[in-house]
C-alpha positions as CSV (number, residue, x, y, z in Angstrom):
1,X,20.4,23.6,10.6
2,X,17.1,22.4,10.2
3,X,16.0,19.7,7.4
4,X,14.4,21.8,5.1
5,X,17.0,24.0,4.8
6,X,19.9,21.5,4.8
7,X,22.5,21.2,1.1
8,X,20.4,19.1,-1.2
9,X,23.4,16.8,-1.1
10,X,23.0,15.7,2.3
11,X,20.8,12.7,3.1
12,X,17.6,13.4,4.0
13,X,17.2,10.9,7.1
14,X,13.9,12.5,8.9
15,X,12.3,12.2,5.5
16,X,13.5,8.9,4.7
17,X,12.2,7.8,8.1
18,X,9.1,9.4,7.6
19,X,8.5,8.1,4.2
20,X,8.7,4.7,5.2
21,X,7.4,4.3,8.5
22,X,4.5,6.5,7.8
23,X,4.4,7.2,4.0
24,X,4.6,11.2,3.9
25,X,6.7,13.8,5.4
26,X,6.8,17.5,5.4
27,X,9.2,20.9,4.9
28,X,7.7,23.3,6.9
29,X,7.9,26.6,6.1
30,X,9.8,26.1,2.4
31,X,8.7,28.6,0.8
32,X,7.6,32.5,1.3
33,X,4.2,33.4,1.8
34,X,4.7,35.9,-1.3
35,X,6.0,33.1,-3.4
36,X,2.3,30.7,-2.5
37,X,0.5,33.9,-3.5
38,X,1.9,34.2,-7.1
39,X,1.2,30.2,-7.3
40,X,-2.2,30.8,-6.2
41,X,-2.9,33.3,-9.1
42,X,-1.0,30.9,-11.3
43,X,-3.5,28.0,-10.6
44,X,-6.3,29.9,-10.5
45,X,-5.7,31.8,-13.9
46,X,-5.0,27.6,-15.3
47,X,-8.1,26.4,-13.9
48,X,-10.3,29.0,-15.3
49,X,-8.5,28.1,-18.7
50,X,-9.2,24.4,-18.3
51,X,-12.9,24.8,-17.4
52,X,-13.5,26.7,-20.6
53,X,-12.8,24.0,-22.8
54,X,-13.3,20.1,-22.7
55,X,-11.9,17.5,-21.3
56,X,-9.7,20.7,-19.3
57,X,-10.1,19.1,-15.9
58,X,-11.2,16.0,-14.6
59,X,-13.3,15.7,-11.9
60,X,-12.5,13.6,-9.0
61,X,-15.5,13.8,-6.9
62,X,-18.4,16.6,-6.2
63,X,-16.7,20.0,-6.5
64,X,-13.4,18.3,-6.9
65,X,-11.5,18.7,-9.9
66,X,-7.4,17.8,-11.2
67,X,-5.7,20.1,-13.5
68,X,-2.5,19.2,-14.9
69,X,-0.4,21.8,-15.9
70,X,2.9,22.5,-18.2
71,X,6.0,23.5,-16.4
72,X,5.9,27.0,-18.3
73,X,2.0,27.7,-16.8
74,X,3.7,28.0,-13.0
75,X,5.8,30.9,-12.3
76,X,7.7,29.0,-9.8
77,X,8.1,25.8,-10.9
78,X,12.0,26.3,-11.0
79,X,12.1,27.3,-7.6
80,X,9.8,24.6,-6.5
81,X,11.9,21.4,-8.5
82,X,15.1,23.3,-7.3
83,X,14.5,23.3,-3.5
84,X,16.7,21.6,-1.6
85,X,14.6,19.7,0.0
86,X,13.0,18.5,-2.6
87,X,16.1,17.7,-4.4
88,X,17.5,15.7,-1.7
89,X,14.4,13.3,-1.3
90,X,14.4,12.6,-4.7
91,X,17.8,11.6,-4.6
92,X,17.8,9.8,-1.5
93,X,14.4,7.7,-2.5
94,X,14.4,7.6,-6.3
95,X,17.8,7.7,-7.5
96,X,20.1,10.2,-8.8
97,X,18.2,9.5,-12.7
98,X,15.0,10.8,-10.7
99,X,12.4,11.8,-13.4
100,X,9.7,14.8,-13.0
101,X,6.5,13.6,-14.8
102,X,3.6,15.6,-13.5
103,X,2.6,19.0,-12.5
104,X,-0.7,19.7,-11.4
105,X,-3.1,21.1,-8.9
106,X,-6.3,19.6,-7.3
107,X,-9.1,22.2,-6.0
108,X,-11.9,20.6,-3.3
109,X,-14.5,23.5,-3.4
110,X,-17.0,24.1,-0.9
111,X,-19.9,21.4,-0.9
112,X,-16.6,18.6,-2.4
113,X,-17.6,15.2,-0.5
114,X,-15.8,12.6,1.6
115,X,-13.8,10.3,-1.3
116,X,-13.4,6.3,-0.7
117,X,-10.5,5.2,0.9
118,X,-7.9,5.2,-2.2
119,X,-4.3,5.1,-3.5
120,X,-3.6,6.7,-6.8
121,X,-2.2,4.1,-8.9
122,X,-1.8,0.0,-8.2
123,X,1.3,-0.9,-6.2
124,X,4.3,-1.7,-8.6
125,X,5.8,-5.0,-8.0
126,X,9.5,-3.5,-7.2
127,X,7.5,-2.0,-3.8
128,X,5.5,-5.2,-3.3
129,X,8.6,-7.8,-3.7
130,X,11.2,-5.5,-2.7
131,X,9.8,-2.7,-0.5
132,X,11.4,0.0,-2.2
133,X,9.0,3.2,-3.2
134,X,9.0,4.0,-7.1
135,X,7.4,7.2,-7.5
136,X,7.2,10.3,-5.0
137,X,4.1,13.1,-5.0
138,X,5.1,16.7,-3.4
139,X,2.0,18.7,-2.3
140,X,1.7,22.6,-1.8
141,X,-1.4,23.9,-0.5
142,X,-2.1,27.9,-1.6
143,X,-3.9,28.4,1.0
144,X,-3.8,27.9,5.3
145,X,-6.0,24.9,5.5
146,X,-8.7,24.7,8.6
147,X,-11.0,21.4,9.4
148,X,-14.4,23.1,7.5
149,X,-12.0,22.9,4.3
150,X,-11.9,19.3,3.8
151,X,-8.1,18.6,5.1
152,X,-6.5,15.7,2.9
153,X,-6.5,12.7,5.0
154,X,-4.4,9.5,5.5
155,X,-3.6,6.0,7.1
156,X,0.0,6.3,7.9
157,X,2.0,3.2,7.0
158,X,-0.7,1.4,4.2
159,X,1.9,2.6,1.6
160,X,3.0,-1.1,1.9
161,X,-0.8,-2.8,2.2
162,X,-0.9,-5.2,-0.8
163,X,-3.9,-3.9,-2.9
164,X,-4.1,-6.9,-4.9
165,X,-7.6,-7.5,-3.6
166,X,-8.5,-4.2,-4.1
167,X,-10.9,-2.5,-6.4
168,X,-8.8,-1.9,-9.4
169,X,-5.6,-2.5,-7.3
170,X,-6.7,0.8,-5.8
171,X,-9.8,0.8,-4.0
172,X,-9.7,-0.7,-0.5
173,X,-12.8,-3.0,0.4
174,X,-15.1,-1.6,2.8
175,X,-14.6,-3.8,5.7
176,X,-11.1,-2.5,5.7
177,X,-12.6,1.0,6.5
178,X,-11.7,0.5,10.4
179,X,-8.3,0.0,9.9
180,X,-7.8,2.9,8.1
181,X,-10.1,5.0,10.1
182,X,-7.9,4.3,13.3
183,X,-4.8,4.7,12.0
184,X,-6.4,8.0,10.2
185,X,-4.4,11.4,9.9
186,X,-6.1,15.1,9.1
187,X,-3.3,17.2,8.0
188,X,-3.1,21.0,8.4
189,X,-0.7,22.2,6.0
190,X,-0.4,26.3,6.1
191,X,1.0,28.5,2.6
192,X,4.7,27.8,2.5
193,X,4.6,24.3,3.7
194,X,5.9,21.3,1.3
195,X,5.4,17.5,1.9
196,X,6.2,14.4,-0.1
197,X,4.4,11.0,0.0
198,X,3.9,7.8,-1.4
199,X,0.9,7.6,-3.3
200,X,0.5,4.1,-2.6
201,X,-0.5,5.3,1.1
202,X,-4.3,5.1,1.3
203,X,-5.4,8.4,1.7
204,X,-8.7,10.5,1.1
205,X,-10.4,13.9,0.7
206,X,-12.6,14.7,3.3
207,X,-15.6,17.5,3.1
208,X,-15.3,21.1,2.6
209,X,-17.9,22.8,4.3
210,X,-16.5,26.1,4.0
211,X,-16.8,29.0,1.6
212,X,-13.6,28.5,0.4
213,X,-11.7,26.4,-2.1
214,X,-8.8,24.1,-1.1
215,X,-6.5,24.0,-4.1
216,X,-3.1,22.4,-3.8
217,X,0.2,21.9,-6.3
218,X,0.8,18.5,-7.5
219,X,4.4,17.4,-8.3
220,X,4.8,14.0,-9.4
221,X,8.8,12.6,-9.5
222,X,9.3,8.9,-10.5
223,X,12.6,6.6,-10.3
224,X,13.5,5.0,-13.6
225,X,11.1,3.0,-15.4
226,X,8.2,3.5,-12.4
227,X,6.5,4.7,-15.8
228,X,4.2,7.1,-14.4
229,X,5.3,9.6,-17.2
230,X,2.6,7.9,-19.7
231,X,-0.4,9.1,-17.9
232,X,1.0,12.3,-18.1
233,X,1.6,14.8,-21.1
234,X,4.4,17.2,-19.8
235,X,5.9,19.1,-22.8
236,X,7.9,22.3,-22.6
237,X,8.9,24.6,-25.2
238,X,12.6,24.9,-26.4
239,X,13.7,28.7,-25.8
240,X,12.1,27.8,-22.3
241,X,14.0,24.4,-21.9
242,X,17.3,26.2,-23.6
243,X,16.8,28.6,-19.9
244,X,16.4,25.8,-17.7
245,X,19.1,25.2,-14.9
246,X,21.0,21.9,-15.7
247,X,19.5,20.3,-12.4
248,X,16.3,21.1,-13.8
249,X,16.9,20.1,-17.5
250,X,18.6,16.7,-16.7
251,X,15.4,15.1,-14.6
252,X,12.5,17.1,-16.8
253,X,12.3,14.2,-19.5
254,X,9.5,15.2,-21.6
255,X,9.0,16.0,-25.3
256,X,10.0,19.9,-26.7
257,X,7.7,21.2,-28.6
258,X,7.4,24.5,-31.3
259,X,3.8,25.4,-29.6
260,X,2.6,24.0,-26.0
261,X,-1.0,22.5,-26.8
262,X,-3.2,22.6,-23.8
263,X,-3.4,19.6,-21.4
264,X,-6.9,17.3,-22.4
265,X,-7.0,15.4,-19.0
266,X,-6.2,11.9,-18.7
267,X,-5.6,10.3,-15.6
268,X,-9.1,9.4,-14.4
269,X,-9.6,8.0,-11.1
270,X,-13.0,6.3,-12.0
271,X,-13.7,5.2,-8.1
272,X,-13.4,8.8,-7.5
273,X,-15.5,10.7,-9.7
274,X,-19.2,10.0,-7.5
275,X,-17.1,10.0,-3.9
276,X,-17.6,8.0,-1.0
277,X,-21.5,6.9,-0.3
C-alpha cells in the first residue's frame, strides 16, 4: 500500500518527514486525469467570472493572478477535502479540530515573471518558539507542468528561517538570495498529482515562457486559532452545507449564507504584485 492510498486514519509518516525536513510533500497520482479536467473547466469558467468585475482577482505579479473561490464553485471540492491523504496530513500536522479556510487557484500565464524570494504570511510564534507548523497549503496543478511554464520553485527546509528581519516578515533580503538559490527546488507536478506545504517555506514563481497558462488549486487548512480564516471569505450556502459529508461539515467553519455573494479579493501580497527585478 502506497501513502497516497493508505486509511486516512493511519499516520502519515513520509509526509510528516517530508513536511519538516523539507517543508512540502507530494501524493502522486491522487486523483484521475478525468477528475483534473472537470477542475480545469471549473477554474477557468471562475476566473473568467472574476476578471469581469472588480477587485475579482488579485494580481500577484505580471500575468499572475489569485482567485479565491467558494466551495460550491469547484465540482470536486468534496472529493478533494475527502481524500485520504489529505485527511490524514491534516490530522497528523494540524490536529483532529483542523479548519479549511481557503479555496483558490493561482494562474502564471505566458510572459508571468520571476517573483522575489517569499513566504505567504509572517511566521506565527507557536512555529518560531515551538517548531510546530500552524497552517498547511495543498496544491493541484490542471495541467502537466514543463520548465517553459514557470514551475513553482522552493528552498527546502527555510519553513523554519526566522523572517523577523524580513521585508514585512515575508520578504527575504537580497543577500540571502544564494542560500536559497542553492538549496533551490523546480517542481514538476503532472494532472492528478497533490502536495502539501508549509507556506512559511520560501518559495517563488519562476517565468513562463510558454503559450500556455499554469493554473493550480489552492487549498488552505489551518490548526486552531492559526487565524488564517480572516483573510479569507469562505461562505457556503445551507441546502449545500445540509449535503455535506460530516467529515466535510465538521472542519468547513465558515459563515451559511441565503445567497453566495462573489469573492472581492483580499489577501494582497504587496511584494508580489511588480515581481522580482
Amino acid at each position: 500500500m502506497t501513502p497516497c492510498s493508505a486509511p486516512d486514519d493511519e499516520t502519515p509518516v513520509e509526509a510528516l518527514g517530508d513536511l519538516y525536513r523539507d517543508g512540502i510533500t507530494a501524493c502522486r497520482g491522487a486523483f484521475e486525469v478525468d477528475w483534473v479536467r472537470r477542475v480545469g473547466e471549473d477554474v477557468e469558467a471562475a476566473f473568467a467570472e472574476a476578471r469581469s468585475r472588480p477587485d475579482g482577482a488579485v494580481g500577484r505579479g505580471p500575468e499572475r493572478w489569485y482567485v479565491e473561490i467558494h466551495p460550491e464553485q469547484l465540482r470536486g471540492f468534496v472529493d478533494l477535502v475527502t481524500h485520504p491523504w489529505v485527511v490524514s496530513v491534516c490530522r497528523a500536522v494540524l490536529g483532529p479540530e483542523y479548519e479549511i479556510v481557503e479555496l483558490g487557484f493561482d494562474i502564471p500565464f505566458p510572459g508571468a515573471k520571476t517573483q522575489p524570494w517569499h513566504r505567504d504570511f509572517p511566521m506565527p510564534e507557536e512555529t518560531r518558539l515551538r517548531r510546530r507548523l500552524t497552517s498547511l497549503a495543498f496544491n493541484l496543478t490542471t495541467v502537466d507542468t514543463v520548465e517553459e511554464m514557470g514551475p513553482f520553485e522552493i528552498a527546502p527546509g527555510t519553513q523554519w528561517d526566522d523572517g523577523r528581519a524580513f521585508d514585512h516578515e515575508m520578504f527575504p533580503p537580497k543577500d540571502r538570495y544564494p542560500r536559497y538559490e542553492a538549496r533551490a527546488v523546480r517542481k514538476y507536478p503532472k494532472r492528478g498529482d497533490l502536495s502539501a506545504r508549509s507556506a512559511l517555506t520560501v518559495h517563488r514563481g519562476t517565468p513562463n515562457v510558454s503559450d500556455r497558462a499554469r493554473p493550480v488549486l489552492v487549498l488552505g487548512v489551518d490548526a486552531p486559532g492559526a487565524g488564517n480564516a480572516a483573510h479569507h471569505d469562505l461562505a457556503v450556502t445551507r441546502p449545500y452545507r445540509d449535503a455535506l459529508p460530516d467529515l466535510v461539515r465538521d472542519h468547513l467553519r465558515c459563515p451559511v449564507v441565503d445567497t453566495l455573494v462573489p469573492i472581492r479579493q483580499k489577501h494582497t501580497i504587496e511584494g508580489l504584485v511588480m515581481g522580482a527585478e
